[in-house]
VOGUVEX-956862 format. One line per field, with one value per residue: residue number from 1; chain; x, y, z of N, C-alpha, C in turn. Coordinates in Angstrom, 1 decimal. Atoms other than C-alpha are relative to their C-alpha. Layout:
<sites>
n [NUM_...] $
chain [A_...] $
n_xx [X_...] $
n_yy [Y_...] $
n_zz [Z_...] $
ca_xx [X_...] $
ca_yy [Y_...] $
ca_zz [Z_...] $
c_xx [X_...] $
c_yy [Y_...] $
c_zz [Z_...] $
</sites>
This chain:
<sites>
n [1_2_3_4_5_6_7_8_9_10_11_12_13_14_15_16_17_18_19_20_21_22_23_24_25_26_27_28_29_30_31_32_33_34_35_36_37_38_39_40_41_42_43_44_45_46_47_48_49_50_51_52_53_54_55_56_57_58_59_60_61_62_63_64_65_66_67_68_69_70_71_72_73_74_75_76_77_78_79_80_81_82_83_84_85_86_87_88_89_90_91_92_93_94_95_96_97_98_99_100_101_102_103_104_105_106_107_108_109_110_111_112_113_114_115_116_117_118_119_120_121_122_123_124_125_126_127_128_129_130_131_132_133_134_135_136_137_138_139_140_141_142_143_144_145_146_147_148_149_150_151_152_153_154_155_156_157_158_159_160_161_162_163_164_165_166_167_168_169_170_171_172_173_174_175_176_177_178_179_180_181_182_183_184_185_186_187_188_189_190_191_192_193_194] $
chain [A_A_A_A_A_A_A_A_A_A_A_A_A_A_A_A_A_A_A_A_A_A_A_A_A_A_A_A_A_A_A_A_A_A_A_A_A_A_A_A_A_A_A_A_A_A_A_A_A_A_A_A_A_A_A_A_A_A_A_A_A_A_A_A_A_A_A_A_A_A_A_A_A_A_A_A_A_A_A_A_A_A_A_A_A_A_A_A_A_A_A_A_A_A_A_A_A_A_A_A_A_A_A_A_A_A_A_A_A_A_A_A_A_A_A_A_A_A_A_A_A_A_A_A_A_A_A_A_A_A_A_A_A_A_A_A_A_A_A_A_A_A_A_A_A_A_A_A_A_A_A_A_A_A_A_A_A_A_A_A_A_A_A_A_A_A_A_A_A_A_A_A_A_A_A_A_A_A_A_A_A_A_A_A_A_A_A_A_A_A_A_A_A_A] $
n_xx [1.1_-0.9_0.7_1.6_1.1_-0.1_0.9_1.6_0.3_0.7_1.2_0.8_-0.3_0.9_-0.4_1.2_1.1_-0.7_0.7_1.7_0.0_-0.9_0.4_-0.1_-0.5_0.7_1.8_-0.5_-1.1_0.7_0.2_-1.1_0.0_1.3_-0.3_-0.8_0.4_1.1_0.0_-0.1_-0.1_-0.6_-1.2_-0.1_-0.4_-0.6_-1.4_0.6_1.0_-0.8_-1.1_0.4_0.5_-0.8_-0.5_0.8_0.3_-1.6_-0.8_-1.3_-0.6_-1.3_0.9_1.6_-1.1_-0.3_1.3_0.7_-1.2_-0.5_-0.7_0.7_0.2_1.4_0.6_0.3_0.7_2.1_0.7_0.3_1.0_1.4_0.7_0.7_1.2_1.3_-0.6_0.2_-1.0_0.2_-0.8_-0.8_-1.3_-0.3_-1.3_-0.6_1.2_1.1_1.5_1.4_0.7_1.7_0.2_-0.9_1.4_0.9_-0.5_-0.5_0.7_0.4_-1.1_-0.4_1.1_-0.1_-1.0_0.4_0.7_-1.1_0.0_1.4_-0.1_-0.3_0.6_1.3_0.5_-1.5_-0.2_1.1_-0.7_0.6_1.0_-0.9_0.5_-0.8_0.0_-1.4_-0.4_-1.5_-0.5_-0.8_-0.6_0.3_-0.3_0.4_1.5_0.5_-0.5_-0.3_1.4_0.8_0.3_0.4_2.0_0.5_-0.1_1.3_1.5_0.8_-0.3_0.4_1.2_0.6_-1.0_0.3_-1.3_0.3_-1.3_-0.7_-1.3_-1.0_-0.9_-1.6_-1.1_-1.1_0.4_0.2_1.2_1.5_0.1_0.7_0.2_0.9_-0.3_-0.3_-1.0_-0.3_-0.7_-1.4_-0.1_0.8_-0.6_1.3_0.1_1.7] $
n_yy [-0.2_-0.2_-1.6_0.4_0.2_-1.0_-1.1_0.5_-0.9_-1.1_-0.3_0.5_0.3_0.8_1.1_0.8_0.1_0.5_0.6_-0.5_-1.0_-1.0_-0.1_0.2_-0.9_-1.5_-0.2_0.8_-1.7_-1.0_0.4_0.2_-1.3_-0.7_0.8_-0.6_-1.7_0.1_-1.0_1.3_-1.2_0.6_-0.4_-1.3_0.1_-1.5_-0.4_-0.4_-1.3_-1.5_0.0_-0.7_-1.2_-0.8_-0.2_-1.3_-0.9_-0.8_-0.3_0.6_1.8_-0.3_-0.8_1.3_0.8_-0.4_0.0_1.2_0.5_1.1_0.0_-0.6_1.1_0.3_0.0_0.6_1.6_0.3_-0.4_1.1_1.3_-0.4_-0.1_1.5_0.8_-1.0_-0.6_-1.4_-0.8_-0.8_-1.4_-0.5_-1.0_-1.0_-0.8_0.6_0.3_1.3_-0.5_1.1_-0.1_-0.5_1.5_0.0_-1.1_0.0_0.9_-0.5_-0.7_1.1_0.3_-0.8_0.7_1.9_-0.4_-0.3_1.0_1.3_-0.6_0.1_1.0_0.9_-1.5_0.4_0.3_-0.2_0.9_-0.4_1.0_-0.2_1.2_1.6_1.3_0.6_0.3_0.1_0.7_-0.5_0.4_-0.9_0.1_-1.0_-1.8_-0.8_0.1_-1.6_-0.7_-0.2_0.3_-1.1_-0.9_0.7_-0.1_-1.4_-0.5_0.9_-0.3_-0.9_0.2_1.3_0.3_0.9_1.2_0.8_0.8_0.3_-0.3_1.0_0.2_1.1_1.4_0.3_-1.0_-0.6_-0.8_1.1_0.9_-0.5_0.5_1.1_0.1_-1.1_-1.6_-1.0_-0.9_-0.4_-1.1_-0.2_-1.4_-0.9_-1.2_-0.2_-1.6_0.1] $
n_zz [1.0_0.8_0.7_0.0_-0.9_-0.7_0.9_-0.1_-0.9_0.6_1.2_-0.9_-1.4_-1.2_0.8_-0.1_0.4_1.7_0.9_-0.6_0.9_-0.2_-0.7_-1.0_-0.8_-0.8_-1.1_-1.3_-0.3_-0.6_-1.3_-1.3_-0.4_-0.9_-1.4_-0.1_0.4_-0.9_-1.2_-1.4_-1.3_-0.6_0.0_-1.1_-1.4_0.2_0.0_1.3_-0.2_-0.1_0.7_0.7_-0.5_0.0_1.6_1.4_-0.7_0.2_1.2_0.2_-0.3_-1.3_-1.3_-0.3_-0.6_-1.3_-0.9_-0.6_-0.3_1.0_0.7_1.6_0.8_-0.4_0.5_1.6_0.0_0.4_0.7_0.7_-0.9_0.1_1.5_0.4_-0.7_0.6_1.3_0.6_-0.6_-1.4_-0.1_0.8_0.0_0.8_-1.0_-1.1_-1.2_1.0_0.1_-0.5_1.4_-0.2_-0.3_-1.6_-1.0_-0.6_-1.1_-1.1_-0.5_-0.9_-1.2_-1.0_-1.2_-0.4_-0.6_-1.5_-0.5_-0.6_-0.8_-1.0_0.0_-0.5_-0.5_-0.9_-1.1_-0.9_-1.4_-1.3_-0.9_-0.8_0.7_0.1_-1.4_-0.2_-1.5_-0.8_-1.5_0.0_-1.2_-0.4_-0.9_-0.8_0.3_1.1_-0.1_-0.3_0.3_1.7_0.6_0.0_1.1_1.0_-0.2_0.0_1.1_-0.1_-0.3_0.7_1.4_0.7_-1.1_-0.1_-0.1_-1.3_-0.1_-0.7_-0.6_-1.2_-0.7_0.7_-0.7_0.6_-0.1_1.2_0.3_0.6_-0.8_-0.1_1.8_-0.3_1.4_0.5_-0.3_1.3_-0.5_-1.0_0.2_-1.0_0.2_0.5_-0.7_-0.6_-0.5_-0.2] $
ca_xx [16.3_17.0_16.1_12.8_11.9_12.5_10.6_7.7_6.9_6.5_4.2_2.1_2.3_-0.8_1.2_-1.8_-4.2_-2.5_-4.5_-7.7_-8.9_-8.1_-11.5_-11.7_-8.8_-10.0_-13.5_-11.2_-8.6_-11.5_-13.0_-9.9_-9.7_-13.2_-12.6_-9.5_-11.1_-13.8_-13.7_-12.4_-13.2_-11.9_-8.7_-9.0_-8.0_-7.5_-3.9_-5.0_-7.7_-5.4_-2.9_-5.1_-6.9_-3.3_-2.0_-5.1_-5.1_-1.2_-0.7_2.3_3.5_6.8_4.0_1.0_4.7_5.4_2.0_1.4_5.3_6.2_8.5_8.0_8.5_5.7_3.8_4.0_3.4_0.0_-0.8_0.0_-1.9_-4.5_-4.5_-4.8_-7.4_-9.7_-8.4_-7.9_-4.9_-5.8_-3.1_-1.2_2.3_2.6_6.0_6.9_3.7_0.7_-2.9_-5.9_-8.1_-12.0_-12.5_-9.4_-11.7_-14.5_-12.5_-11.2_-14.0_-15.8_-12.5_-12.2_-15.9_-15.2_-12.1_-14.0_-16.5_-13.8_-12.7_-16.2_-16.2_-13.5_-14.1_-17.6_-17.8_-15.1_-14.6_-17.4_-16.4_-19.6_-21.4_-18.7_-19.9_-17.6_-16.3_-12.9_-11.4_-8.4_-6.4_-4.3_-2.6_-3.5_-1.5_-3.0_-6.6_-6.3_-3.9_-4.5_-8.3_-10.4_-9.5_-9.6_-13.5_-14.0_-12.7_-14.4_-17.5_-17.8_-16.3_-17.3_-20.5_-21.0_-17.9_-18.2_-14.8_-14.4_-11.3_-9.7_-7.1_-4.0_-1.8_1.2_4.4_5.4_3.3_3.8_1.7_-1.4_-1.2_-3.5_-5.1_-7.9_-6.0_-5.8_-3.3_-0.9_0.2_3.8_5.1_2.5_3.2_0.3_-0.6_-3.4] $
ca_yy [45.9_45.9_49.2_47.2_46.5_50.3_52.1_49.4_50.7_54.0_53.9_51.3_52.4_50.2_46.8_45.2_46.2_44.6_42.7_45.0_46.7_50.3_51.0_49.5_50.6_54.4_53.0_51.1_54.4_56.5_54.0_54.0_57.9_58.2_55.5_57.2_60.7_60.0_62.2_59.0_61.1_57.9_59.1_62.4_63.2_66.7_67.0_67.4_69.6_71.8_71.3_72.8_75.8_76.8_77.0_78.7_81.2_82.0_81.7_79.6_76.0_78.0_80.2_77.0_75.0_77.9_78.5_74.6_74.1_71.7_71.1_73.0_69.0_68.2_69.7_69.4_65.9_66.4_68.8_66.2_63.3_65.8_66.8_62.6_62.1_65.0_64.8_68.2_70.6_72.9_75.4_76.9_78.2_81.7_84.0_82.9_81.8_79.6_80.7_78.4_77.3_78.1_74.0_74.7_77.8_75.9_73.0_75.0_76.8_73.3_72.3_75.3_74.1_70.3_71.4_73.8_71.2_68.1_70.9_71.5_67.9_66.7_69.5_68.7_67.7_68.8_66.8_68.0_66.9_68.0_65.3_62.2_59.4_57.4_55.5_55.7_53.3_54.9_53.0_55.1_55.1_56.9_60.5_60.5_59.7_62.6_64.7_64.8_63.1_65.8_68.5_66.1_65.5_69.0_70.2_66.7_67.1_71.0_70.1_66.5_66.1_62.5_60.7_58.9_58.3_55.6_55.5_52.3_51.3_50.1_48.4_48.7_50.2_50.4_51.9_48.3_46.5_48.6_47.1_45.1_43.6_45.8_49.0_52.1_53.8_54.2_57.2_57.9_60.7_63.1_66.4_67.9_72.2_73.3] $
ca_zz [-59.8_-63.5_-65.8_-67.0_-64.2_-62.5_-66.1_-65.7_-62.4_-63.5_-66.4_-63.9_-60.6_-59.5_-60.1_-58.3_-61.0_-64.1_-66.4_-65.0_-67.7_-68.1_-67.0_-64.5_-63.2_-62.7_-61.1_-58.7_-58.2_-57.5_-55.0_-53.1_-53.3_-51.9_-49.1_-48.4_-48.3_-45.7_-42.3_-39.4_-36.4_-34.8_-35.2_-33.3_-30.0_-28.2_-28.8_-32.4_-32.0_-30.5_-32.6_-34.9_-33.2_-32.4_-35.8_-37.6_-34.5_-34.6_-38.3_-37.6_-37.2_-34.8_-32.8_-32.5_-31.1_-28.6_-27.2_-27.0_-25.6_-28.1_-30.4_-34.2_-35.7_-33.2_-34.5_-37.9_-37.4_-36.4_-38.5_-40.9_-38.7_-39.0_-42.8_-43.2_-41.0_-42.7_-46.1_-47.0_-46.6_-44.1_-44.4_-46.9_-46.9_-47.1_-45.9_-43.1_-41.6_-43.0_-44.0_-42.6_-45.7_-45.1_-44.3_-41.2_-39.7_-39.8_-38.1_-35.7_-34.9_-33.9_-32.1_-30.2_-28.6_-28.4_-26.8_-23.9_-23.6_-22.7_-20.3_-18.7_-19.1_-17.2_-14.4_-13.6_-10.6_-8.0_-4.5_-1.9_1.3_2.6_0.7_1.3_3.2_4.5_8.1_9.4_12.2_13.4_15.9_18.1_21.1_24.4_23.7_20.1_21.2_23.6_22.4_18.2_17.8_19.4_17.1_14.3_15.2_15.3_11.9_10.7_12.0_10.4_6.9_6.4_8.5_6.7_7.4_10.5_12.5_15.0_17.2_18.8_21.1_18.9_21.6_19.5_19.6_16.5_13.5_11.7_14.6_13.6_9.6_9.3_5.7_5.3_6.6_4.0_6.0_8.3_9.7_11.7_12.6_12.4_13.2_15.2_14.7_16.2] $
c_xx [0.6_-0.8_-0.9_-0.7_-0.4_-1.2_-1.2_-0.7_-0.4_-0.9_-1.2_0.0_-1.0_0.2_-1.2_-1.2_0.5_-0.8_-1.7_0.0_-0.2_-1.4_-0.3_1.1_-0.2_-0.9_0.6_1.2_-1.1_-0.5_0.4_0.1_-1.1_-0.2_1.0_-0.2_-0.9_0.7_0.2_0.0_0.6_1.5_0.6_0.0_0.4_0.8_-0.1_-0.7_0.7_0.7_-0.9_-0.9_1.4_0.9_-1.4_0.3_1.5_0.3_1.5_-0.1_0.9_-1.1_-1.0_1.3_0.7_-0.9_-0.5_1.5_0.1_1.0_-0.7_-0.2_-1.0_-0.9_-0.3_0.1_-1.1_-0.3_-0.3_-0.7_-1.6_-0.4_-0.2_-1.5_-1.2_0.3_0.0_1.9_0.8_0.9_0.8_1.5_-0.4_1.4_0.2_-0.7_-1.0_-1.3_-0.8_-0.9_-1.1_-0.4_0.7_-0.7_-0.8_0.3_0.2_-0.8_-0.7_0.8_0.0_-1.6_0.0_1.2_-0.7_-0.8_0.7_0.7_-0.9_0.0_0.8_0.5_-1.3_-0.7_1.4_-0.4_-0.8_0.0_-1.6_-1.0_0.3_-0.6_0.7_0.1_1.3_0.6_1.2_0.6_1.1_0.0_-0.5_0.2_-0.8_-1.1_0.0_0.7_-0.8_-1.3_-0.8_0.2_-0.1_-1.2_-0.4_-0.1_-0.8_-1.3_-0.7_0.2_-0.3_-1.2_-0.8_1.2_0.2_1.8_-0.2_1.2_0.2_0.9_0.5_1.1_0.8_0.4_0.4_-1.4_-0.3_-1.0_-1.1_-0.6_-0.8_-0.4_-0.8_0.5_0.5_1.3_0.6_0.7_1.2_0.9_-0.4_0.4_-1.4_0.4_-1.2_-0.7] $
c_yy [0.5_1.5_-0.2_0.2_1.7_0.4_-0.7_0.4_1.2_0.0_-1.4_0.1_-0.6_-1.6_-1.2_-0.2_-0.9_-0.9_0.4_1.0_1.6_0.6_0.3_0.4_1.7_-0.1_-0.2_1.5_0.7_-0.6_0.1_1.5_0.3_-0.6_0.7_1.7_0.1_0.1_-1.6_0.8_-1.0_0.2_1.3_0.1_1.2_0.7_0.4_0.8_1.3_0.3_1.1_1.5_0.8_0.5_1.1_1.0_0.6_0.3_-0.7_-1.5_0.4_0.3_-1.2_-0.7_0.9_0.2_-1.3_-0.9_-1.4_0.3_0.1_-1.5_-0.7_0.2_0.5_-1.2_-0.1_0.6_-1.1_-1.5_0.8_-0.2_-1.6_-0.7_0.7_0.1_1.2_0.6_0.9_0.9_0.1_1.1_1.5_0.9_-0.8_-0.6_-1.5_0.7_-1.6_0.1_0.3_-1.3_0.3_1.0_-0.7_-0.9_0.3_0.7_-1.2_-0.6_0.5_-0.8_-1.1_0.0_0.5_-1.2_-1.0_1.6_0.2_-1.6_-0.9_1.0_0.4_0.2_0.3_-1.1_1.0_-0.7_-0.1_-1.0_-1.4_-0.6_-1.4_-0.4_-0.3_-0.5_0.4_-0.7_0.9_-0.5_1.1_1.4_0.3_-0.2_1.2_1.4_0.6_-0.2_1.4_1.2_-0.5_-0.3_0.7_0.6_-1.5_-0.1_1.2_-0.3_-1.3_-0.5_-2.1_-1.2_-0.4_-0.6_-0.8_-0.4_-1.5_-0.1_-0.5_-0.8_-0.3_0.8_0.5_0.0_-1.8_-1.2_0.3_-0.5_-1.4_-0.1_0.7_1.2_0.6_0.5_0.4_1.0_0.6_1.2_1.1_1.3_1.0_1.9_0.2_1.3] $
c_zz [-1.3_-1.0_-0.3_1.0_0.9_-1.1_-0.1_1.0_-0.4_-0.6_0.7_1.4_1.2_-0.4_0.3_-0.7_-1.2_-0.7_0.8_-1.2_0.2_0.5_1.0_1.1_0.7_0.5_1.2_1.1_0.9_1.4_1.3_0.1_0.6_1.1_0.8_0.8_1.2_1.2_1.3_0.9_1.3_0.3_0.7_1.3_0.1_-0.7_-1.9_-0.2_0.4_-0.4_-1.1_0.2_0.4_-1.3_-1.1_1.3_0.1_-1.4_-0.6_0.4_1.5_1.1_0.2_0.7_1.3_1.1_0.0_1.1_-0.1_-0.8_-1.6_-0.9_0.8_-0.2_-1.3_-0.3_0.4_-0.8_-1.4_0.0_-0.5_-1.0_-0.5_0.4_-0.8_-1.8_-1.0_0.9_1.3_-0.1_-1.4_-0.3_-0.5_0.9_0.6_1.3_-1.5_0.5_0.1_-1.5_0.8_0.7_1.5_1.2_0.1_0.7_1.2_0.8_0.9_0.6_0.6_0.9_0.2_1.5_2.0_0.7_1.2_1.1_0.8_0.1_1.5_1.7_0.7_1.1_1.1_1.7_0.8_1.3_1.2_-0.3_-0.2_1.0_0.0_1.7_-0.2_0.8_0.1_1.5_0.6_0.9_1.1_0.1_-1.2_0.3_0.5_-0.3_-1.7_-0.3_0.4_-1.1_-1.1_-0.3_-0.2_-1.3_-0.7_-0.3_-1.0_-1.6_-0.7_0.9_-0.5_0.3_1.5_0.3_1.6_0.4_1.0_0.7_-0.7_0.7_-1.0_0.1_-0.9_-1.3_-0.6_0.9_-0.1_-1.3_0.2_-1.7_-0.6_0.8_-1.5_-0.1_1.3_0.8_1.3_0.4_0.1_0.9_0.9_-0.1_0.2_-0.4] $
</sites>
């Protein structure tokens, strides 16, 4: 690149507007700063949210990277994902820490509840065994039918009262003769405590 061409650059650094009048070029600037500027919440995702509730609540970039056990260039790459996505600052150096702007409190304040939420969220519903309904064919062999199934029915019956098990003869020797195309599972070995 020759020295024209480096000092034209400068004194136009929007080479795509050129023969746009000078106007127009700041209607078109501003456009793109107010396009630019608009809140993509499509771009948000916890790890951000928390990125930022641990930063206004520590005061630090180091302490929000030890209480999220990350690395301190981890997160100052979201914070910077973040300040793109919301366009605004959000913090401001001070000492040896960073002050939350007024805008990053009130972010963080609606992150900290989006946050519990997607916790209650994903949380819900826990596994109830007393409410599974399900049927089991278990092929076994004459010691496990009477040895290992009865107490298996028992506990069963009190903790899963809708799962229905039905017990066959497997007439094999070996764990691989009981595999069949619709089996879930086969089980070998099993250690039996009562």
């Amino acid at each position: 690149m020759d020295r024209r061409t480096a000092t034209s650059r400068f004194r136009n650094p929007q080479p795509c507007l050129r023969g746009v009048r000078p106007e127009l070029q700041k209607i078109n600037a501003l456009i793109i700063i107010v396009i630019m500027s608009k809140f993509d919440w499509t771009d948000l995702d916890p790890k951000l949210l928390g990125v930022l509730v641990a930063v206004v609540e520590t005061g630090s970039i180091t302490g929000a990277a030890v209480r999220l056990g990350v690395t301190q260039s981890a997160v100052s790459h979201l914070v910077a994902k973040l300040r793109g996505v919301v366009g605004d600052d959000l913090f401001v150096k001070a000492g040896r820490g960073v002050v939350a702007t007024a805008r990053a409190h009130r972010l963080a304040a609606r992150a900290h509840r989006l946050l519990h939420e997607l916790e209650h969220f994903a949380a819900s519903e826990g596994f109830d065994p007393t409410r599974w309904r399900a049927l089991f064919v278990v092929a076994a062999n004459d010691l496990q039918r009477e040895a290992l199934m009865p107490p298996l029915v028992v506990r069963l019956r009190k903790r899963a009262p809708g799962v229905d098990l039905r017990i066959i003869p497997s007439n094999a020797s070996t764990p691989e003769g009981v595999v069949r195309p619709n089996s879930r599972a086969v089980f070998d070995r099993v250690s039996f405590r009562p």
